[in-house]
C-alpha positions in Angstrom: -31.6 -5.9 -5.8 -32.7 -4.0 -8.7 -31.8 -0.6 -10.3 -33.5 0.8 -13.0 -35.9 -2.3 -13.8 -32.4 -4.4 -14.7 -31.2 -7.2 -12.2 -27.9 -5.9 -10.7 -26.9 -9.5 -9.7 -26.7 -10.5 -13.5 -24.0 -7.5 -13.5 -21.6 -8.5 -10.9 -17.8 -10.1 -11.4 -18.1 -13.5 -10.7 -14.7 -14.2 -11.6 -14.2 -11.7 -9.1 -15.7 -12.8 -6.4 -14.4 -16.2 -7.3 -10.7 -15.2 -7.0 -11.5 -13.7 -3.7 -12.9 -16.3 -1.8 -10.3 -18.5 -3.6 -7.5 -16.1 -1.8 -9.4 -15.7 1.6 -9.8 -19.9 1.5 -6.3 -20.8 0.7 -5.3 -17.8 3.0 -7.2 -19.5 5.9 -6.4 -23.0 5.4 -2.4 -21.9 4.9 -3.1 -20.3 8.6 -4.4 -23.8 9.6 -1.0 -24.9 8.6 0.8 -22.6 10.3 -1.2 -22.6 13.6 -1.8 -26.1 13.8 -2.0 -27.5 17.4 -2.0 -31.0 17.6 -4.3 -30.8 21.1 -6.6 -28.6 18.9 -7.1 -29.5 15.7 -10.9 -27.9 14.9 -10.5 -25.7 12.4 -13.4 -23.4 13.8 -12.4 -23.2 16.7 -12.1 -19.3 18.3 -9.3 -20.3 20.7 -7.1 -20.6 17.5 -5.8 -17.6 15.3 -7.5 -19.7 11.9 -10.7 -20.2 13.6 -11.0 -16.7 14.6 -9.9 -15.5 11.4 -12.4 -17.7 9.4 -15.4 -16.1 12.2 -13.3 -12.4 10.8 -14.5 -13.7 7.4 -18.0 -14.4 8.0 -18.1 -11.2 9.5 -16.9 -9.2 6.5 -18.8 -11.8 3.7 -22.7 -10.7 6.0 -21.1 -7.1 6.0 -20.6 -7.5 2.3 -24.3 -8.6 1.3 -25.0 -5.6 3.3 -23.3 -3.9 0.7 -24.7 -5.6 -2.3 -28.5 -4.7 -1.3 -27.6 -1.1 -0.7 -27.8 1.6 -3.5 -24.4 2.8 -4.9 -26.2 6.6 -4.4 -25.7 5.4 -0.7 -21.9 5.3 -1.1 -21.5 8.2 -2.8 -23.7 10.0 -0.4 -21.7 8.9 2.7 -18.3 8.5 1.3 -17.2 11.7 3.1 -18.8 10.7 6.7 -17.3 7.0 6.3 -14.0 9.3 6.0 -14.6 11.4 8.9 -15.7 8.2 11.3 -12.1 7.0 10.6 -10.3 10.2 11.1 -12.3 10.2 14.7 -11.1 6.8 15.2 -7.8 8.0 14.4 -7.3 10.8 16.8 -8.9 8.8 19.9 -7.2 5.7 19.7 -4.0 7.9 20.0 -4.9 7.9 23.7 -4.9 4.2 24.2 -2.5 2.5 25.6 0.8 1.3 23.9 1.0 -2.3 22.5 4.2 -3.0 21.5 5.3 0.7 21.9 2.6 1.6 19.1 -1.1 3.2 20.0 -3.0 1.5 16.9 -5.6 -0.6 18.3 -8.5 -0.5 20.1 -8.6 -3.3 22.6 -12.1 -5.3 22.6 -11.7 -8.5 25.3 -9.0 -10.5 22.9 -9.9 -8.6 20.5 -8.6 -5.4 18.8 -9.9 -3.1 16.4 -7.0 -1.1 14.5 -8.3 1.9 13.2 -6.1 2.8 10.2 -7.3 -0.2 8.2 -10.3 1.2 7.9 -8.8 4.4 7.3 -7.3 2.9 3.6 -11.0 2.2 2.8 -12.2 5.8 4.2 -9.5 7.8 2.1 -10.8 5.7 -1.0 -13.7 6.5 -0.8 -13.1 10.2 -0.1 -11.1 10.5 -2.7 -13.6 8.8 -5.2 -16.1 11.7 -3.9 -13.8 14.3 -4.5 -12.2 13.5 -7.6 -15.5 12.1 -8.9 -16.5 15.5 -9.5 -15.4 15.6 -13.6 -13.1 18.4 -15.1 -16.0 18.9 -17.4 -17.9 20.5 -13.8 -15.2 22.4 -12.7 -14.7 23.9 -16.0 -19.0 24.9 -16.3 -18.3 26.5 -13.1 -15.8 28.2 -14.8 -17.6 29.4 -17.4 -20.5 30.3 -15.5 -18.4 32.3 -13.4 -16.6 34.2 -16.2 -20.2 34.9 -17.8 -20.6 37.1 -14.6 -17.6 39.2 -16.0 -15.4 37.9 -12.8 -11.3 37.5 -13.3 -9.9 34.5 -14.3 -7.9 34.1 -11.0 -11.3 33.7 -9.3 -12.4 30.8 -12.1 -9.5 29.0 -10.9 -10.3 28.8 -7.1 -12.5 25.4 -8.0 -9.4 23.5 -9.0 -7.0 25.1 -6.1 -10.1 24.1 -3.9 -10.2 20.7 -5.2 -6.2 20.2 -5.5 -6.0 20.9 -1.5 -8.8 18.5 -0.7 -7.1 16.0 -2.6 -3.7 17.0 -0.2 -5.9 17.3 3.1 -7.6 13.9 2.3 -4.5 11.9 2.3 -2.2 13.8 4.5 -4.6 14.0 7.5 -4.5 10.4 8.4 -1.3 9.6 7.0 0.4 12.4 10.3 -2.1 10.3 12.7 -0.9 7.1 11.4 2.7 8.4 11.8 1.8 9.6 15.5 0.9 6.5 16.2 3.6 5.4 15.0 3.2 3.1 12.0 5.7 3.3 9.3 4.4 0.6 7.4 0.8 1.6 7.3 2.4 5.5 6.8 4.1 4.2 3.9 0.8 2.8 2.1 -1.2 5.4 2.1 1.6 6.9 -0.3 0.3 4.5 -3.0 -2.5 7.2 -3.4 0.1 9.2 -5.6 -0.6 6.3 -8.4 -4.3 7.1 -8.2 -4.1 10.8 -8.7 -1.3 9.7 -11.2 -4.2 7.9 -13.6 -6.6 11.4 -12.6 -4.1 13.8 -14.4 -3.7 15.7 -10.8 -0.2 14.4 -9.9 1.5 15.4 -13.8 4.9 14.0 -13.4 5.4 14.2 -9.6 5.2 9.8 -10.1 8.9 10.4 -12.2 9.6 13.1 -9.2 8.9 10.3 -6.6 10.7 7.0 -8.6 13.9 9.6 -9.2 13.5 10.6 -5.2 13.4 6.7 -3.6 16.6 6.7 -6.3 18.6 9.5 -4.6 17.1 8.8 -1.5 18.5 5.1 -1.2 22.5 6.1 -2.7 22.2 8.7 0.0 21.5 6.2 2.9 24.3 3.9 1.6 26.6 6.8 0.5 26.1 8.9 3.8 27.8 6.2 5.8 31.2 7.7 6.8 32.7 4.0 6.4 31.6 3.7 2.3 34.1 2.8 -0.2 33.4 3.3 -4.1 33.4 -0.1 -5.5 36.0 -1.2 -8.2 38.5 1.9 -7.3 38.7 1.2 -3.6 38.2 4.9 -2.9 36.6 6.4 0.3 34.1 8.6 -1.0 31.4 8.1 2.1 29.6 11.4 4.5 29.1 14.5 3.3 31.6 14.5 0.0 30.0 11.3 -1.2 26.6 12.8 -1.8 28.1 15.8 -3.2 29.7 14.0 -5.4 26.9 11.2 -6.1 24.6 14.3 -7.0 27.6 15.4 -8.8 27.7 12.6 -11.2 23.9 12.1 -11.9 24.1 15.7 -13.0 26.7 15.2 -14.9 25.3 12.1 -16.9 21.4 13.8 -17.2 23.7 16.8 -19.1 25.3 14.7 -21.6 22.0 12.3 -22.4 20.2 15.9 -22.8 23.0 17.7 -25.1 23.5 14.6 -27.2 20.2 12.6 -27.3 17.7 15.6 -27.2 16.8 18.0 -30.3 18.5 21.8 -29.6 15.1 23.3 -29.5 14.2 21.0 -26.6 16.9 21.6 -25.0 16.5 24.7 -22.8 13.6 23.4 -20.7 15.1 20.4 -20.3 18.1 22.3 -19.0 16.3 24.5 -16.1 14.6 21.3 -15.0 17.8 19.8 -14.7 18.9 23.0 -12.6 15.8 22.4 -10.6 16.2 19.4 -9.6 19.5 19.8 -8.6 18.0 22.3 -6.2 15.2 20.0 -5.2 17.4 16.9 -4.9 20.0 18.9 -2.5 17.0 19.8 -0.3 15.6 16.4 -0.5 19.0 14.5 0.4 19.1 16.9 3.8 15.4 16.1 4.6 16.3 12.5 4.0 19.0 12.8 6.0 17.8 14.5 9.0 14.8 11.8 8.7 16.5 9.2 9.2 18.6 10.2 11.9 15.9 11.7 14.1 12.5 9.8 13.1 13.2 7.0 12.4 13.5 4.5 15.7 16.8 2.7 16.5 15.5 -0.7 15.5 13.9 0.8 12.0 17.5 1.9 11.3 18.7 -1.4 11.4 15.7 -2.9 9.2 16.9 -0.4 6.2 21.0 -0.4 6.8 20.3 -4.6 6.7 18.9 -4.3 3.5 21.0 -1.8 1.9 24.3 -3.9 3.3 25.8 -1.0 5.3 26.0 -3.7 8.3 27.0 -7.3 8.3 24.5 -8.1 11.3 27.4 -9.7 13.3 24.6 -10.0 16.5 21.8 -11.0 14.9 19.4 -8.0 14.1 18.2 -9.6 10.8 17.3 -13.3 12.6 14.0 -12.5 11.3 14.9 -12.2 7.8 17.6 -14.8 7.5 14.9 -17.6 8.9 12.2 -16.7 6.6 14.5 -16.9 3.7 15.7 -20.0 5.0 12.2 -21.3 5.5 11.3 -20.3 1.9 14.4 -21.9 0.3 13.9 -25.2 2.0 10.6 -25.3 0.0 12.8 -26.0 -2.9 11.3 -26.5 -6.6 7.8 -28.1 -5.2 7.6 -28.1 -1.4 7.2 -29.8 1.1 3.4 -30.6 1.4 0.8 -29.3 2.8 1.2 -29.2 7.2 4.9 -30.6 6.3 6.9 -27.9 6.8 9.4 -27.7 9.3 10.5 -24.8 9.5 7.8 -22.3 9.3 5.3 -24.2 11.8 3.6 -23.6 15.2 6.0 -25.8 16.6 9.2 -25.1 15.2 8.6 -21.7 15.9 11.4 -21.0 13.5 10.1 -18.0 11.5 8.7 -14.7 14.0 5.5 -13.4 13.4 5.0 -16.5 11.1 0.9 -15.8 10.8 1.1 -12.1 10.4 4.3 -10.7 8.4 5.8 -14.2 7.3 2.6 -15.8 6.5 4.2 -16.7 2.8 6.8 -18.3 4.3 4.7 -21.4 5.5 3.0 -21.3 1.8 6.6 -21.3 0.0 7.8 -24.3 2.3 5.0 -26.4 1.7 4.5 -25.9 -1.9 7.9 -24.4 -3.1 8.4 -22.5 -6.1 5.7 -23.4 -8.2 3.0 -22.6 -5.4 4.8 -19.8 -4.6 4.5 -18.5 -8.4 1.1 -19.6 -8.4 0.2 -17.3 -5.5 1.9 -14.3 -7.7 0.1 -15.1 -10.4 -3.5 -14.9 -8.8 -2.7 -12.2 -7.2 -1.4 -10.4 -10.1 -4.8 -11.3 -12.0 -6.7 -10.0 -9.4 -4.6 -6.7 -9.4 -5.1 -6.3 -13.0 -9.0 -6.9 -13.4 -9.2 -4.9 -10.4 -7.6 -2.3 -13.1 -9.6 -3.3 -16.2 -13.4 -3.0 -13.7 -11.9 0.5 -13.3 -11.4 1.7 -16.6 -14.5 0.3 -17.9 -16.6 2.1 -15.7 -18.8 5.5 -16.9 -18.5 6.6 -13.4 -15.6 8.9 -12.3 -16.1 7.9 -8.5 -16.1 4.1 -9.1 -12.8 4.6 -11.5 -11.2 6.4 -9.1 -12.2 3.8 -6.1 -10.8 1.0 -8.2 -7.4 2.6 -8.7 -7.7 3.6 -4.5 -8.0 -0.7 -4.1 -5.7 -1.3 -6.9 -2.9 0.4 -5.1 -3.3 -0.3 -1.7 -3.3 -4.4 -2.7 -0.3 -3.8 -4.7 1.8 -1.8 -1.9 0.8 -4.5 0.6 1.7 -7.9 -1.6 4.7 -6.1 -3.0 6.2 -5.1 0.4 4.7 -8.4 2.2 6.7 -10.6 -0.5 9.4 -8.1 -0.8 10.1 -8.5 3.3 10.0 -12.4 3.3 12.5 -12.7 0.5 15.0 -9.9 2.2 14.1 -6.8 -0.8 12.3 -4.8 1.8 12.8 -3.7 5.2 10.3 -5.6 7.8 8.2 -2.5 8.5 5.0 -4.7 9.7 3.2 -4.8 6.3 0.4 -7.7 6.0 0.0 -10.2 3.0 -4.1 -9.5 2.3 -6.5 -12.5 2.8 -3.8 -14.4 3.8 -2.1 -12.7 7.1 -4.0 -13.1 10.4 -5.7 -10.0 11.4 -9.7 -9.3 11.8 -9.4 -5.8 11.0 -7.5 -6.3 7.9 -9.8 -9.0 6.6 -13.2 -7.0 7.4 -11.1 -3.6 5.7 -10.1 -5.3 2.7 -13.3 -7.6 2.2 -15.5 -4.0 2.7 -13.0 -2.8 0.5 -14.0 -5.5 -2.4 -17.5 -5.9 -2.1 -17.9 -2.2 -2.2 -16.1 -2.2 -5.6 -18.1 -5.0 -7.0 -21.3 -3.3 -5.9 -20.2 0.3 -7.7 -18.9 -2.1 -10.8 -22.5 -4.1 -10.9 -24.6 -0.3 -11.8 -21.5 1.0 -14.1 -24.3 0.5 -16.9 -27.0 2.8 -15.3 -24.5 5.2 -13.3 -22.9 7.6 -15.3 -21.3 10.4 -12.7 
């Protein structure tokens, strides 16, 4: 393992690789505690989801070494076909049959295989290859092209080039994974937006977006027919409530502009306003027509029982009312480790208690404290997941790192956000911790490949 005459080993994050196998182990024995059969208490055994999940991790840690002895030129050189395997994978297992009214897996004996996992870790590293190519290259071509006396239109075909790569990368398997369909997985992939963000390539479309889920979700509540205006009691819901919510935020932009902004700033500011108006009109239909056509019945319910348009009088948020309950009766310090009573094999209290609620048998045993604790690592791993990317020379392995940083952050924010009742239940899994063999080998690949790109950021410069 050596590049260069220097030993790479000496070069990898420890404390890294520390705080992963620290998540993976209390991921796995917090499984234990959820799956625990009395009749079969071996924690290796396959017949149980921990022991199978524990053989998924052996898996991805022999897959990882793999890794580590391999060149980071071999990445880079087979990003794009790693990419292009999972787009494959994407389109066929469209044609296998339906599990739970979704064609996402593969089905291996008891095993399945689901394809868009590996698709996070394909788009990363496709984007890395294509956005690894430095503005300093695309402006030498440039040059080089405008030396041979040709227009400027034609210098700029590298960037147009480039900008729809970027837009065919991530929208590709995004439609497949909507065929499928999987909103959840759908809606991660749209964490790729912070990654171009960071690159320069996404200007303020991040503002575009915040301001969008904004409208987006005071159109869902105000669209309802049945909506009345807090404090005045008036009935402003359907059609005249948006016009009249897009109204207002119109009206309130103009005043902050004419008061708090400098005259001679003024008149951009003022067509963008205009523009968004126009945008935000178009936006509030597509939203509309979205969510009353895509979306599925049960999906509905999901988002109107978070944004409080229904009182679930026949029980369509069971799911979330138990795994709040479950968390709250963890109190201030828990309950102990295999003492909860709620979230347990047994009990059977909480659904999908090892896959979607697997934080709910963590905050019952160890309460609030574990439960910030669990934040905590997690949010140190996010952020020196952050700090290995912007120390690197290497455009590709920056990029990667902001692909993984992303992808981690949508799926413990939306994972946490579901078992507390801030987010619908869209089928989003809590990484290292949920049970799923796809998900562990995708996101352990997904690590090791970052450390191994981090260990040679002092020999590779592009």
């Amino acid at each position: 393992m050596r590049k260069g005459g220097e030993t790479v080993v000496a070069d990898i994050d420890w404390t890294m690789v520390l705080i992963y196998v620290l998540l993976v182990s209390l991921g796995i024995l917090n499984l234990y505690s959820s799956a625990h059969d009395p009749e079969n208490t071996n924690l290796f055994s396959l017949k149980t989801e921990h022991g199978k999940q524990i053989m998924w991790f052996g898996i991805a840690v022999f897959a990882g070494l793999v890794i580590l002895l391999l060149e980071s030129s071999f990445i880079r050189t087979y990003a794009m076909t790693f990419y292009g395997i999972t787009i494959v994978l994407l389109v066929a297992v469209l044609f296998m049959p339906a599990v739970n009214g979704a064609r996402a897996w593969f089905g291996i004996g008891s095993f399945g295989i689901q394809p868009s996992e590996f698709a996070k870790v394909g788009v990363s590293l496709a984007l890395a290859s294509l956005l690894g190519q430095s503005k300093n290259q695309l402006l030498a071509r440039q040059k080089q092209r405008s030396n041979l006396g040709l227009s400027n239109l034609w210098g700029l075909i590298p960037f147009v080039q480039q900008n729809t790569g970027v837009v065919a990368i991530i929208l590709v398997p995004s439609v497949l994974i909507l065929l499928q369909p999987d909103a959840g997985t759908f809606i991660v992939f749209t964490s790729f937006i912070l990654v171009l963000y960071r690159e320069g390539y996404a200007g303020n479309i991040l503002l575009f977006i915040v301001i969008a889920v904004i409208v987006a979700v005071i159109t869902l509540i105000v669209a309802d027919d049945s909506f009345i205006l807090p404090l005045l009691k008036i009935k402003m819901g359907g059609k005249t409530g948006i016009v009249l919510t897009l109204a207002v935020i119109s009206i309130i932009l103009y005043l902050v502009i004419r008061y708090y902004v400098l005259p001679r700033n003024r008149r951009p500011l003022y067509r963008a306003l205009v523009g968004s108006l126009i945008v935000a009109i178009l936006f509030v239909n597509f939203i509309e027509w979205g969510y009353s056509t895509i979306l599925q019945p049960h999906q509905k319910e999901r988002i109107d029982l978070v944004l409080g348009k229904i009182d679930d009088p026949d029980g369509k948020g069971y799911n979330i009312n138990r795994a709040k309950a479950a968390i709250g009766s963890g109190g201030f310090a828990g309950k102990g480790y295999m003492e909860a009573t709620l979230a347990n094999a047994n009990q059977k209290h909480v659904p999908m208690q090892s896959t979607d609620f697997i934080f709910c048998t963590w905050a019952e045993e160890w309460g609030f404290l574990g439960s910030a604790f669990l934040v905590i690592l997690y949010t140190v791993f996010l952020i020196r997941i952050i700090v290995m990317a912007e120390r690197q020379r290497s455009a590709f392995t920056r990029v990667y790192g902001y692909c993984m940083a992303g992808i981690l952050f949508y799926h413990f924010m939306i994972n946490i956000g579901m078992d507390i009742g801030l987010a619908p239940v869209i089928g989003i899994p809590l990484p290292f911790y949920s049970y799923g063999g796809s998900g562990m080998i995708a996101y352990s690949l997904m690590f090791f490949i970052l450390i191994k790109l981090d260990s040679e950021r002092k020999t590779v410069l592009q």
